[in-house]
BALOBA-1460 file (C-alpha; in Angstrom, 3 decimals):
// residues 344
<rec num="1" residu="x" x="251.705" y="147.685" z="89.855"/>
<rec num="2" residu="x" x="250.681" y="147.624" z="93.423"/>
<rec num="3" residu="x" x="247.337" y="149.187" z="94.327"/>
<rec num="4" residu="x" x="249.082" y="152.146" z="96.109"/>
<rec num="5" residu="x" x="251.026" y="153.168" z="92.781"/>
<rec num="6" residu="x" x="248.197" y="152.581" z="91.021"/>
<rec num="7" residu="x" x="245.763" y="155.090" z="92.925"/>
<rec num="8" residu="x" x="248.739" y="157.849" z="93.094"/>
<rec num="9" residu="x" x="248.974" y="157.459" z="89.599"/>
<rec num="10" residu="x" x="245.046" y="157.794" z="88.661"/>
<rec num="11" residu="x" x="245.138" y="160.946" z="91.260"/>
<rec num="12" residu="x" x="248.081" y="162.496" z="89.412"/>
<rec num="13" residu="x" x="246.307" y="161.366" z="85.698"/>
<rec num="14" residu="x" x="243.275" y="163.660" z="87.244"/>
<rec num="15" residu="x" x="245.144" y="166.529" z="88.481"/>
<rec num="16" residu="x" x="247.349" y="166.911" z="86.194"/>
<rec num="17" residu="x" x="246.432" y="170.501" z="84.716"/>
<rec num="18" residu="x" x="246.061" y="172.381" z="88.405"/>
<rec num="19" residu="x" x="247.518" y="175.427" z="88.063"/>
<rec num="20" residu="x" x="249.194" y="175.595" z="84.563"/>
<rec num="21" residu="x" x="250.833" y="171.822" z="84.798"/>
<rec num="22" residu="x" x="253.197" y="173.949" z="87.904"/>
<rec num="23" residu="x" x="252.878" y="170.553" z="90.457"/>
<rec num="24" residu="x" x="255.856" y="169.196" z="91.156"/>
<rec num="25" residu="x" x="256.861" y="166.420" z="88.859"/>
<rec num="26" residu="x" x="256.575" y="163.266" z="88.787"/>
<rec num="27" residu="x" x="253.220" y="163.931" z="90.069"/>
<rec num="28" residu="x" x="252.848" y="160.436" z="91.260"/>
<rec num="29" residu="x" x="255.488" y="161.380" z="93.735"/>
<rec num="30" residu="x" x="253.745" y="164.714" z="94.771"/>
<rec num="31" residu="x" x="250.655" y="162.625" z="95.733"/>
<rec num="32" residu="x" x="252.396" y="160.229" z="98.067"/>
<rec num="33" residu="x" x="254.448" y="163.224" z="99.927"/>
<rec num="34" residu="x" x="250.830" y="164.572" z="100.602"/>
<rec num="35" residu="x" x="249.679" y="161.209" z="101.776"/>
<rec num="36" residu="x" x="252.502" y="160.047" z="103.833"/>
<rec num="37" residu="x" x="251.832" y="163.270" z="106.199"/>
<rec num="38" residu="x" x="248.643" y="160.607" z="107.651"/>
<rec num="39" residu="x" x="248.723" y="157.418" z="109.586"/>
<rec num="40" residu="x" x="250.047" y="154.873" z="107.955"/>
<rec num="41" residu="x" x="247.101" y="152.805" z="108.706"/>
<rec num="42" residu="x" x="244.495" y="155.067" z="106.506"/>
<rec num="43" residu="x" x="247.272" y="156.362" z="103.861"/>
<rec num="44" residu="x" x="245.844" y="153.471" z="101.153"/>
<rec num="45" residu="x" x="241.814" y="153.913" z="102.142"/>
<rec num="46" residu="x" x="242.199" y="157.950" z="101.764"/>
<rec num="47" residu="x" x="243.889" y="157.350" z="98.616"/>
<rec num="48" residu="x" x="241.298" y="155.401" z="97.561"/>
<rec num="49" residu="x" x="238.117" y="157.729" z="98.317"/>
<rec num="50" residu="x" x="240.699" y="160.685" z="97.054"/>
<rec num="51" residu="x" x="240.357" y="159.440" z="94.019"/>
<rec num="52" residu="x" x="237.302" y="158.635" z="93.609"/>
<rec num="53" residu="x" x="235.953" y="162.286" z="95.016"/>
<rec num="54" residu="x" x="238.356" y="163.944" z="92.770"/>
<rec num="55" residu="x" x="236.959" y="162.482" z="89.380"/>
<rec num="56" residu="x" x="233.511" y="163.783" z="90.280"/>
<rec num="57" residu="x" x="234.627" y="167.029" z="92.238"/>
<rec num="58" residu="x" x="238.299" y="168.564" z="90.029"/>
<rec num="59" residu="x" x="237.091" y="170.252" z="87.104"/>
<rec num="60" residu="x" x="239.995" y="170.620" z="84.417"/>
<rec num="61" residu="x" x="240.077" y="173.294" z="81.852"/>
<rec num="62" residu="x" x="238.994" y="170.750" z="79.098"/>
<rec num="63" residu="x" x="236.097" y="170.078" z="81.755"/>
<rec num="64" residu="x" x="235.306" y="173.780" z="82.602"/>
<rec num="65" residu="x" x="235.373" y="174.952" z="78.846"/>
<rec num="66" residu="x" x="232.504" y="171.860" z="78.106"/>
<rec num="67" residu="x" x="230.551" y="173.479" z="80.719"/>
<rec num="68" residu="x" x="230.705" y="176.981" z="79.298"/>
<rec num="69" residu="x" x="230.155" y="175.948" z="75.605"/>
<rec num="70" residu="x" x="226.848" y="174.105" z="76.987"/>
<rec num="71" residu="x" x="226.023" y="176.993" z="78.475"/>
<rec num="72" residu="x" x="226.696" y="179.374" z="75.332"/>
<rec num="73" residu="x" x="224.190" y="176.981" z="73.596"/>
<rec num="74" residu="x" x="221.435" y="176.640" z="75.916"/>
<rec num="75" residu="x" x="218.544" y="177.471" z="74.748"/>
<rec num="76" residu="x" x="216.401" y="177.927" z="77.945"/>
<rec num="77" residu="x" x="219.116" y="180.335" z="78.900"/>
<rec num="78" residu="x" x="219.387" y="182.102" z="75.129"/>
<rec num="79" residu="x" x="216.578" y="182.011" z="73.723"/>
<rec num="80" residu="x" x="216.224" y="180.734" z="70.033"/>
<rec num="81" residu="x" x="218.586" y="182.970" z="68.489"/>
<rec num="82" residu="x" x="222.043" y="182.608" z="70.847"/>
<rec num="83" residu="x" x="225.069" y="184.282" z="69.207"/>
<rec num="84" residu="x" x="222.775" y="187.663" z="69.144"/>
<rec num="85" residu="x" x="221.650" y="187.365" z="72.660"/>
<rec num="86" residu="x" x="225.474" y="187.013" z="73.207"/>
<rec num="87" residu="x" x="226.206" y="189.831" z="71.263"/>
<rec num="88" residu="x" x="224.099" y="191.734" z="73.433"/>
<rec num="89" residu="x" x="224.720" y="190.755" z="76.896"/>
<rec num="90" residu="x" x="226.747" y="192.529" z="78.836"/>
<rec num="91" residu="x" x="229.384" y="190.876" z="81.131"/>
<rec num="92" residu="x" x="230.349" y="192.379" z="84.358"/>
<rec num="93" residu="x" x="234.086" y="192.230" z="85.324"/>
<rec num="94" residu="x" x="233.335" y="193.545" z="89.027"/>
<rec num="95" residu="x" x="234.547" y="190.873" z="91.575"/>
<rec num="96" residu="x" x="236.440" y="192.624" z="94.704"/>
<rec num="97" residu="x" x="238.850" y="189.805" z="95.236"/>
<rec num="98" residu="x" x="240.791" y="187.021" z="93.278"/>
<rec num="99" residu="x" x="241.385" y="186.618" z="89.526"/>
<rec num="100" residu="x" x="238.628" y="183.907" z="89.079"/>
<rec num="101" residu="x" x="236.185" y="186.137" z="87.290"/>
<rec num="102" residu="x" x="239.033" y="187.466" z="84.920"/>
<rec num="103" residu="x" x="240.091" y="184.359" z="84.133"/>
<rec num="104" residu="x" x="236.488" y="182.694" z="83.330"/>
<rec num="105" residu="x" x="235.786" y="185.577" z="81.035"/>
<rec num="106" residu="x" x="238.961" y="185.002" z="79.693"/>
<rec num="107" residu="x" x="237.918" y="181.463" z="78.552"/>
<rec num="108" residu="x" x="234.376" y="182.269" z="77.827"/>
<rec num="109" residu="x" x="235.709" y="184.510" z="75.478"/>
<rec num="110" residu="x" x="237.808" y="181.848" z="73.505"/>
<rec num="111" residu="x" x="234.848" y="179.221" z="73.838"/>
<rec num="112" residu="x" x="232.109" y="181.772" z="72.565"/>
<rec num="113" residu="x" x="234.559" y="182.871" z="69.396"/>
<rec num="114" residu="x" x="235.112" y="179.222" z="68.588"/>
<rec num="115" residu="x" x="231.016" y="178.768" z="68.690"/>
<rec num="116" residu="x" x="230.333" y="182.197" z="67.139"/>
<rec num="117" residu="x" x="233.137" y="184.204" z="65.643"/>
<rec num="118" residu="x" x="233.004" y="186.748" z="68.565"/>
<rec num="119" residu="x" x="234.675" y="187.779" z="71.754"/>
<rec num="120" residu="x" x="233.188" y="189.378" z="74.800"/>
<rec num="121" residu="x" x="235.124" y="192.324" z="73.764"/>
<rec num="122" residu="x" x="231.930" y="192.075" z="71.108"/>
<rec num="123" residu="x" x="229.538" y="191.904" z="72.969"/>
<rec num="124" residu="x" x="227.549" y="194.187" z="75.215"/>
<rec num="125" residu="x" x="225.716" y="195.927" z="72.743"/>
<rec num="126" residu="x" x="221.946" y="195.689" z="74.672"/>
<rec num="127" residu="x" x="221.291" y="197.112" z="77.827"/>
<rec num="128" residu="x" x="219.156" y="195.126" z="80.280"/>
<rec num="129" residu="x" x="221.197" y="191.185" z="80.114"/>
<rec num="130" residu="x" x="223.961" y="190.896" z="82.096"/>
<rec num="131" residu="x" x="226.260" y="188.165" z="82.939"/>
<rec num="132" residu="x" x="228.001" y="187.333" z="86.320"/>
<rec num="133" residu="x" x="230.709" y="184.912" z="85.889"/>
<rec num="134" residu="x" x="233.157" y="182.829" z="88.320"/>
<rec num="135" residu="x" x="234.242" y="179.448" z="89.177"/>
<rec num="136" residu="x" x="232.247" y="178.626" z="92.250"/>
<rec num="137" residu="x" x="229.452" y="179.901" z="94.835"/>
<rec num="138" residu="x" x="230.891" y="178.661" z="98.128"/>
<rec num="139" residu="x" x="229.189" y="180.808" z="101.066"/>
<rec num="140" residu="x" x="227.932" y="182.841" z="98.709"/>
<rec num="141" residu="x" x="229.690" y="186.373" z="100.397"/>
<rec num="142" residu="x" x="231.713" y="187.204" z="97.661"/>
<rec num="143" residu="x" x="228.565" y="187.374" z="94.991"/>
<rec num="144" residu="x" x="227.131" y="188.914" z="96.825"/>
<rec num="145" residu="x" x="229.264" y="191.580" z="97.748"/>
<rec num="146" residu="x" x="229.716" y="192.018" z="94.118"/>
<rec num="147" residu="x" x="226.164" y="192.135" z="92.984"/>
<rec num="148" residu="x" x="225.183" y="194.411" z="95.987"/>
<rec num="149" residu="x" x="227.708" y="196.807" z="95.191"/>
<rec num="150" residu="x" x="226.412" y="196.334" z="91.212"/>
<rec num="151" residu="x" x="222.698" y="196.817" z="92.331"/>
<rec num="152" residu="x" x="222.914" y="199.365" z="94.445"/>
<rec num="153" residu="x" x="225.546" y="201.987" z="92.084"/>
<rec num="154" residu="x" x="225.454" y="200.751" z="88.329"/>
<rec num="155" residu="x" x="222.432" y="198.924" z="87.992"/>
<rec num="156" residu="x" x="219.691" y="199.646" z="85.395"/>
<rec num="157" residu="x" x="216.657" y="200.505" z="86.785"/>
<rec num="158" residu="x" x="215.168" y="196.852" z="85.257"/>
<rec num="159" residu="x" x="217.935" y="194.148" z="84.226"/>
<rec num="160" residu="x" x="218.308" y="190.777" z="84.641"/>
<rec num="161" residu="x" x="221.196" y="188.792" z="85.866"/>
<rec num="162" residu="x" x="222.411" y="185.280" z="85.169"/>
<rec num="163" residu="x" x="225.061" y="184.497" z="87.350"/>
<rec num="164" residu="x" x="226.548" y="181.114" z="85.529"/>
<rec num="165" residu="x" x="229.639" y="179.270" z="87.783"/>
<rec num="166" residu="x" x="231.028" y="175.945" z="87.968"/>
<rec num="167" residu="x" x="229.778" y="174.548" z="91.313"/>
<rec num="168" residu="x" x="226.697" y="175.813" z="93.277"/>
<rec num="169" residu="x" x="226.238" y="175.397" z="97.351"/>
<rec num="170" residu="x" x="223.237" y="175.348" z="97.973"/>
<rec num="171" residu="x" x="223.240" y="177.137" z="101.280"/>
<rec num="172" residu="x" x="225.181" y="179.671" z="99.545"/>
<rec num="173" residu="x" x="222.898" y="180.207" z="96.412"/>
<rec num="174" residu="x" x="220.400" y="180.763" z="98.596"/>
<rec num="175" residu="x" x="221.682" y="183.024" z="101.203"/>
<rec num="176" residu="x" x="223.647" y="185.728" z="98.618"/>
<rec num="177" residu="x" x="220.029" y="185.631" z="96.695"/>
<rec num="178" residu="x" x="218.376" y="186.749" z="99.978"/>
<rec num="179" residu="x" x="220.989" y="189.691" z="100.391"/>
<rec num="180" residu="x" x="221.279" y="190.452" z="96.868"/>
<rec num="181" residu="x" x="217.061" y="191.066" z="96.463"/>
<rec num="182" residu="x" x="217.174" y="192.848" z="99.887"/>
<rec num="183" residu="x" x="219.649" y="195.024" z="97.853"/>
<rec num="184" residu="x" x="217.250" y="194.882" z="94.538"/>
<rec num="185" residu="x" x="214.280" y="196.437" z="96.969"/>
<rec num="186" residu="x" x="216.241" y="199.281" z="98.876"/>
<rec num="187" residu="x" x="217.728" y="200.133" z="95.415"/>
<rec num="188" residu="x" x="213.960" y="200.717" z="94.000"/>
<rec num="189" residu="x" x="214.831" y="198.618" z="90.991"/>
<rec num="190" residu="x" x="213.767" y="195.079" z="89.476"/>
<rec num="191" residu="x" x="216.634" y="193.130" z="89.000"/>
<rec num="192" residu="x" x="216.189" y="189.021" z="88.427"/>
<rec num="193" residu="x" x="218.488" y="186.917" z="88.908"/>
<rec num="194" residu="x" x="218.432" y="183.284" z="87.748"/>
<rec num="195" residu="x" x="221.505" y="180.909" z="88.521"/>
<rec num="196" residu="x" x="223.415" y="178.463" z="86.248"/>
<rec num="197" residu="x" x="226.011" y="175.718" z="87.557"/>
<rec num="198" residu="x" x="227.545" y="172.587" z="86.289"/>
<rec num="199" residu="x" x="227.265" y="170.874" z="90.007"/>
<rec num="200" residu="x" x="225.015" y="171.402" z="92.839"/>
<rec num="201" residu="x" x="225.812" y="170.930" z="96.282"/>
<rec num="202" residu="x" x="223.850" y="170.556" z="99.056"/>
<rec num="203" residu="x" x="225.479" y="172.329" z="102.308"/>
<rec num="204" residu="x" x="222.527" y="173.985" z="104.252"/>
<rec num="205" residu="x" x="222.731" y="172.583" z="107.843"/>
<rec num="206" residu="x" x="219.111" y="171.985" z="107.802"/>
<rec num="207" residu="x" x="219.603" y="169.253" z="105.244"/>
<rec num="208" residu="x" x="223.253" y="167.771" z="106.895"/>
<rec num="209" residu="x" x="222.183" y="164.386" z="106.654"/>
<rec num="210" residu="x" x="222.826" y="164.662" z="103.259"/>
<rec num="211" residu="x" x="225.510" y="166.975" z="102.719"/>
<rec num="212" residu="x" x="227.587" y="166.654" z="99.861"/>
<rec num="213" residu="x" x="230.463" y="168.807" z="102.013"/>
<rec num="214" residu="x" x="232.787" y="166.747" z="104.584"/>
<rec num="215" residu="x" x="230.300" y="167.313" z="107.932"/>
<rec num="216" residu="x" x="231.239" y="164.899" z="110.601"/>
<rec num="217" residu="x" x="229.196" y="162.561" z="112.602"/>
<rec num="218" residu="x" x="231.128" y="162.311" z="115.609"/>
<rec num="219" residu="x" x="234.087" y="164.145" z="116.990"/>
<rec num="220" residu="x" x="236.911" y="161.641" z="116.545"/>
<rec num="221" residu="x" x="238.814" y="160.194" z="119.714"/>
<rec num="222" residu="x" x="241.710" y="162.534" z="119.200"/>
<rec num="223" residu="x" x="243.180" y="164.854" z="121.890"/>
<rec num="224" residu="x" x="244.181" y="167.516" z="119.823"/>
<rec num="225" residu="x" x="240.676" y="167.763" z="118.643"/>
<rec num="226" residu="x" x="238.878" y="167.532" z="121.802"/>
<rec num="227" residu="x" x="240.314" y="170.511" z="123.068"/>
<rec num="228" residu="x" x="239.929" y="172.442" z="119.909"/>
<rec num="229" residu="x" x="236.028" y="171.508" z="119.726"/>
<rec num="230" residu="x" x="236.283" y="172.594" z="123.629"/>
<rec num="231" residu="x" x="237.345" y="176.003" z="122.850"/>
<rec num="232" residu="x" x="234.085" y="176.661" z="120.478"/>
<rec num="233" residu="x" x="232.112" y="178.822" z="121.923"/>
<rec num="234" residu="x" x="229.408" y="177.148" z="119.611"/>
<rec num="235" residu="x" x="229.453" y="172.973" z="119.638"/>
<rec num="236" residu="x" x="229.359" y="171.952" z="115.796"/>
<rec num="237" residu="x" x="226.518" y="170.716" z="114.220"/>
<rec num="238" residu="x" x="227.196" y="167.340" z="113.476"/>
<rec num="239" residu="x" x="225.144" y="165.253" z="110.782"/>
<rec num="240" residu="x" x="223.499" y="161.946" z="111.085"/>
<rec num="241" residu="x" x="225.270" y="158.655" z="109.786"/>
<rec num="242" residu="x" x="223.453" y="156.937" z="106.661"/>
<rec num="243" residu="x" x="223.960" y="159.061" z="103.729"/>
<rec num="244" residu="x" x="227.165" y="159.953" z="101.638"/>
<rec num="245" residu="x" x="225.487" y="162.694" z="99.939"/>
<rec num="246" residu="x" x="222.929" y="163.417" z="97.280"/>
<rec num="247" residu="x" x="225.250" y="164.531" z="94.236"/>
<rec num="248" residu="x" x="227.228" y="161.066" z="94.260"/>
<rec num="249" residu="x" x="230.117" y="162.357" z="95.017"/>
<rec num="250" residu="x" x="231.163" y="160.050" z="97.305"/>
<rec num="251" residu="x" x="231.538" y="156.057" z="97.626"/>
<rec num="252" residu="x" x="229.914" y="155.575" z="100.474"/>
<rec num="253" residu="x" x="228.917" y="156.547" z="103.622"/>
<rec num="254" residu="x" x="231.940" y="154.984" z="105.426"/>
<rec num="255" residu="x" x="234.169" y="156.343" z="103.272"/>
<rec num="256" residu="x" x="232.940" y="159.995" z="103.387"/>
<rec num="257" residu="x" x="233.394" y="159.573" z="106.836"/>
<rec num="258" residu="x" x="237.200" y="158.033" z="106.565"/>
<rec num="259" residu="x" x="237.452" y="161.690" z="105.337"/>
<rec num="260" residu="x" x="235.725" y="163.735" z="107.688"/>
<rec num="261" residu="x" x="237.935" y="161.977" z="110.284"/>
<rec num="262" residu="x" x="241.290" y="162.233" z="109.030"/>
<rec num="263" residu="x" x="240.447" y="165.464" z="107.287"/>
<rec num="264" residu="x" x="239.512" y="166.917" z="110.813"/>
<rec num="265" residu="x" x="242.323" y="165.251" z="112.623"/>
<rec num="266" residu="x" x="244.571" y="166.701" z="110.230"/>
<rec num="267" residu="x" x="243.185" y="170.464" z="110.038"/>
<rec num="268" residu="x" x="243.235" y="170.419" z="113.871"/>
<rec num="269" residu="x" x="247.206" y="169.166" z="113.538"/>
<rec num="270" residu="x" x="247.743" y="172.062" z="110.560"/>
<rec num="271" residu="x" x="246.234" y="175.001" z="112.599"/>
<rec num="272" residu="x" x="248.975" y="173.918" z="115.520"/>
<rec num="273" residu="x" x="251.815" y="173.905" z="113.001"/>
<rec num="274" residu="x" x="250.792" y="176.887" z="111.135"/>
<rec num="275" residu="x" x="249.484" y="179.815" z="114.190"/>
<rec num="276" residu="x" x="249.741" y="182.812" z="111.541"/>
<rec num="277" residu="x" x="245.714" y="181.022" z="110.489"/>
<rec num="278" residu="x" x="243.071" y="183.350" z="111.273"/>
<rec num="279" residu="x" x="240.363" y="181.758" z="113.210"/>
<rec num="280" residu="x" x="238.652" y="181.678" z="110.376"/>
<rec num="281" residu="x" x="240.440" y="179.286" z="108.302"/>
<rec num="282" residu="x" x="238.595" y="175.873" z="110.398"/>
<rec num="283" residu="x" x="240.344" y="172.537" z="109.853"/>
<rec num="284" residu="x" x="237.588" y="171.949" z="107.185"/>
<rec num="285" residu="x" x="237.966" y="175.444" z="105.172"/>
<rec num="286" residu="x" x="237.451" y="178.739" z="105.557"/>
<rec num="287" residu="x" x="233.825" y="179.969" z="107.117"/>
<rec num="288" residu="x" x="233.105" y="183.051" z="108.640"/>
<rec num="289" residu="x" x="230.553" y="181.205" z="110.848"/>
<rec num="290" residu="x" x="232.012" y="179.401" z="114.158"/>
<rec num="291" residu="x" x="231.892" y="175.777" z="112.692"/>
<rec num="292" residu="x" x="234.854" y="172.730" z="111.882"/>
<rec num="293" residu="x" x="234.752" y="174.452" z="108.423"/>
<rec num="294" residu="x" x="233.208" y="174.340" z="105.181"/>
<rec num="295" residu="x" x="234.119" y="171.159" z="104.049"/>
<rec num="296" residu="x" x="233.693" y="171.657" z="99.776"/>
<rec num="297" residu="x" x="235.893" y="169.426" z="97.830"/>
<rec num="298" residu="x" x="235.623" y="171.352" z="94.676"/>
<rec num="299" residu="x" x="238.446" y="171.664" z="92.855"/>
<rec num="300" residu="x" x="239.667" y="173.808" z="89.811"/>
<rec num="301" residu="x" x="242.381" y="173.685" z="87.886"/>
<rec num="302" residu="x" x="242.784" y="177.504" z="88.539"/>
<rec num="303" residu="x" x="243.009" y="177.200" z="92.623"/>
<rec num="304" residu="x" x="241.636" y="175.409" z="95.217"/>
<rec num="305" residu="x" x="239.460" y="177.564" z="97.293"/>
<rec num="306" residu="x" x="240.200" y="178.040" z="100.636"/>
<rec num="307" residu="x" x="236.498" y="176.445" z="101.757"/>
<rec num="308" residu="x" x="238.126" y="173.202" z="101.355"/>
<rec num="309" residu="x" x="239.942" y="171.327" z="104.284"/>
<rec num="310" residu="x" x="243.048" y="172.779" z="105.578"/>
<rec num="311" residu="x" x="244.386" y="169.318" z="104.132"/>
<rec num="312" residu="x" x="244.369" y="170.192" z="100.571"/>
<rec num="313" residu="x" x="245.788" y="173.366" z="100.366"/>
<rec num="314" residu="x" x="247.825" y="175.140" z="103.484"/>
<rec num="315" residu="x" x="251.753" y="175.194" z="103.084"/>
<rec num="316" residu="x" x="254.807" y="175.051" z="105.086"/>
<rec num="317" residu="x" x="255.231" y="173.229" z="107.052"/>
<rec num="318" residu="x" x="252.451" y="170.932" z="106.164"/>
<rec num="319" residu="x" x="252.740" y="169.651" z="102.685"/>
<rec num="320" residu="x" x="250.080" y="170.847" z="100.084"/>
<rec num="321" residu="x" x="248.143" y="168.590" z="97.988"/>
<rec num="322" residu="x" x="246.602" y="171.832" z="96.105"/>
<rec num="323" residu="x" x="248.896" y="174.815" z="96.428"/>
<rec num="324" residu="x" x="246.891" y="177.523" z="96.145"/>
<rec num="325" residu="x" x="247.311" y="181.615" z="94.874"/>
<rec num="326" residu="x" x="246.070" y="183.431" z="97.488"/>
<rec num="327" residu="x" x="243.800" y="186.701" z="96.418"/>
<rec num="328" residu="x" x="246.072" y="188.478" z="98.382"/>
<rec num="329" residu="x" x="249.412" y="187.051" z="95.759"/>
<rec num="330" residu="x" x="246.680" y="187.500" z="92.854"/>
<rec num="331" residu="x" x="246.086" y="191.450" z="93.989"/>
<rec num="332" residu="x" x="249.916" y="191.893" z="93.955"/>
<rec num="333" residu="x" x="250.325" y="190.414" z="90.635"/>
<rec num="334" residu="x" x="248.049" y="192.650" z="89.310"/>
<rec num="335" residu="x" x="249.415" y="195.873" z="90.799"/>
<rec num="336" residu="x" x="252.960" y="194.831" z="89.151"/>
<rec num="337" residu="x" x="251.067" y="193.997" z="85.683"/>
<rec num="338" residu="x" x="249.229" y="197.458" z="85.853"/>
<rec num="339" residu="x" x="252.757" y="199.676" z="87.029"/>
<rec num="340" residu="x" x="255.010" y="197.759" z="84.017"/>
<rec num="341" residu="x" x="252.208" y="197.628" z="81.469"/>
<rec num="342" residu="x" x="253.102" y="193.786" z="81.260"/>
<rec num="343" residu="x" x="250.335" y="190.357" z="81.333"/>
<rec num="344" residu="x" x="251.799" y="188.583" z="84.331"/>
């Protein structure tokens, strides 16, 4: 088996549960249709560091349900007696768009019967715990939105919060804590809130040397991206060769930058192909904040958020690696499911 077959097949081993099994089969062949949209010259070495990112950064169900049954049993988070402090938290079902908090409570619920003998449809029974689920803090706006709302309406006038999620940016974390305590103060209340991830990323642009999100360190000697970095009214920040990242989730420096470089290239390439983009979705992901883009690799095998390159996830007429649900699609399902009194 040639190296090339060999890598499609690891990356198709790896994401083979995205999305209810729904990629096209044989994966394998999926993979290379992604691929083949790059130069021919860098198809094998972004195959390569593809892989490799993806067994640190895609987090299966089987993955994802680990993470929540440590949580269930950790004791610096429950205390020594953990099915009652279960029993009485309360778990708040109050995100404003997507289905990622539905569907984590969802599988919370089956992991904490398996551990205990009860759902969350159990629990809720004390008054002052309360538990903020969803698959990933990205920039950290929809949190908190969430909690803001939360704090400021149907808050107690003392709780605390542990908001528990898959992967962490640090930047993030720490802006929707700012906002969310800002909230806490005008609201008169004392609200805590302590944080709980599987993976921590570092994206604050004060530390970009080493970010763990794509970040480039030069503007590559494309056309198509000159003029596009021309038309910022901001120039990007742009991070310092040397490191690949604190959380490992890279190979090397090189090769983090193999991706920055064709990631870029190609998001500048996607947002020509595909006008209907709001300016907001940068070739490196979504972010509100005039940058190249986000740059998170994180992957679930719910969705792939839209704070990852353009690369992974936009369709027609570029070729998805990730094809995503958008919150929009997810809002639309729901309406349907509420009108026919059917679980779509």
């Amino acid at each position: 088996m040639s190296e090339r077959q060999t890598l499609l097949t690891a990356i198709a081993q790896t994401i083979q549960d995205y999305r209810d099994g729904s990629l096209p089969k044989p994966i394998t062949d999926h993979v290379d249709r992604w691929v083949q949209q790059f130069d021919v010259g860098v198809q094998l070495p972004i195959l390569r560091e593809v892989d490799h990112v993806l067994k640190n950064t895609y987090f299966s169900k089987e993955k994802v349900s680990e993470f929540l049954r440590g949580a269930i049993l950790t004791a610096k988070l429950t205390g020594p007696n953990p099915k009652e402090f279960w029993r009485s938290a309360n778990f708040l079902d109050i995100q404003g768009g997507g289905a990622s908090q539905t569907d984590m409570l969802a599988l919370f619920s089956e992991v904490l019967r398996e551990e205990f003998g009860i759902g969350i449809e159990d629990c809720g029974q004390g008054n002052d715990v309360f538990i903020y689920l969803d698959d990933g803090i990205f920039t950290g706006n929809r949190v908190r939105r969430d909690l803001e709302g939360w704090v400021r309406d149907l808050a107690p006038a003392q709780a605390t919060v542990h908001v528990i999620c898959i992967a962490l940016h640090s930047g993030g974390q720490y802006y929707a804590n700012g906002r969310i305590q800002t909230a806490v103060k005008a609201a008169g209340k004392k609200v805590d809130i302590t944080w709980w991830r599987a993976i921590e990323l570092e994206d604050r642009r004060a530390y970009s040397a080493s970010a763990d999100v794509l970040r480039p360190t030069a503007i590559p000697d494309d056309q198509a991206v000159r003029d596009y970095v021309a038309g910022m009214k901001y120039q990007p920040t742009l991070r310092a060769p040397g490191s690949p990242g604190n959380a490992g989730l890279f190979s090397s420096d090189a090769a983090k930058i193999l991706l920055e470089q064709e990631f870029l290239k190609a998001g500048v390439r996607i947002r020509q192909m595909c006008p209907n983009l709001g300016d907001t979705q940068r070739p490196l992901g979504h972010m509100t904040l005039e940058t190249l883009g986000f740059g998170s690799l994180i992957v679930t095998y719910r969705n792939c958020p839209n704070n990852a390159p353009l690369a992974f996830w936009v369709d027609a007429p570029w070729y998805p690696l990730f094809p995503r649900t958008t919150n929009t699609q997810t809002a639309v399902r729901r309406m349907f499911a509420d009108l026919t009194g059917g679980g779509l």
